[in-house]
C-alpha positions in Angstrom: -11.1 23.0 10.0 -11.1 19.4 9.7 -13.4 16.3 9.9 -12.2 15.3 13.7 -13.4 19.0 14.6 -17.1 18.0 12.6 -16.6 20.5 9.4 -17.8 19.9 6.2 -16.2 20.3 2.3 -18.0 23.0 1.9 -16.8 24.6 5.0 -13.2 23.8 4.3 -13.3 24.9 0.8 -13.6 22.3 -1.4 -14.9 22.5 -4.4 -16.4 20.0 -7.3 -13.0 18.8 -9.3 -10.8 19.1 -6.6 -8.0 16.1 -5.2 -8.3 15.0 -1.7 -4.9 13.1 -0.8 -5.0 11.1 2.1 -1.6 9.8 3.8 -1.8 5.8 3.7 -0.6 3.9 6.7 3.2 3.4 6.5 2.8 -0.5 6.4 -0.1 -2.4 5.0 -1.4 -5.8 4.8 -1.0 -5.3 1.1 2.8 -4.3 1.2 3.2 -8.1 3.1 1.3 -9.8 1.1 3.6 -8.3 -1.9 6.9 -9.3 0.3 5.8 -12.7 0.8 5.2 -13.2 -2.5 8.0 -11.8 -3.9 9.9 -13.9 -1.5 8.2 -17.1 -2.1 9.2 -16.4 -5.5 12.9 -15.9 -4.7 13.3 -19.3 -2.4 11.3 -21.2 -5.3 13.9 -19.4 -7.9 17.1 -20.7 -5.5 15.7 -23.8 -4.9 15.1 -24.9 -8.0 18.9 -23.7 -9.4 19.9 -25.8 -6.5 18.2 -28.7 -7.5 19.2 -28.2 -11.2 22.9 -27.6 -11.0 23.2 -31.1 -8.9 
């Protein structure tokens, strides 16, 4: 029984205290933000080495 098929908890035995786990998308617009920023941060670190050491 699921929630495409129109059951409820109740129906699929869940109970008050008990985890639902739902699978997250396997890319989010979170997981780029947190890659751009960590590479912003990388480029701005190199850059400024660059700039120092000259």
């Amino acid at each position: 029984m699921s929630f495409s098929k129109g059951g409820s908890l109740q129906e699929m035995g869940v109970r008050s205290g008990d985890q639902i786990v739902i699978p997250r998308k396997s890319f989010t617009g979170a997981d780029l933000n947190l890659f751009l920023n960590i590479s912003q941060i990388a480029l701005t670190l190199v850059l400024l080495y660059t700039t120092a050491t000259k």
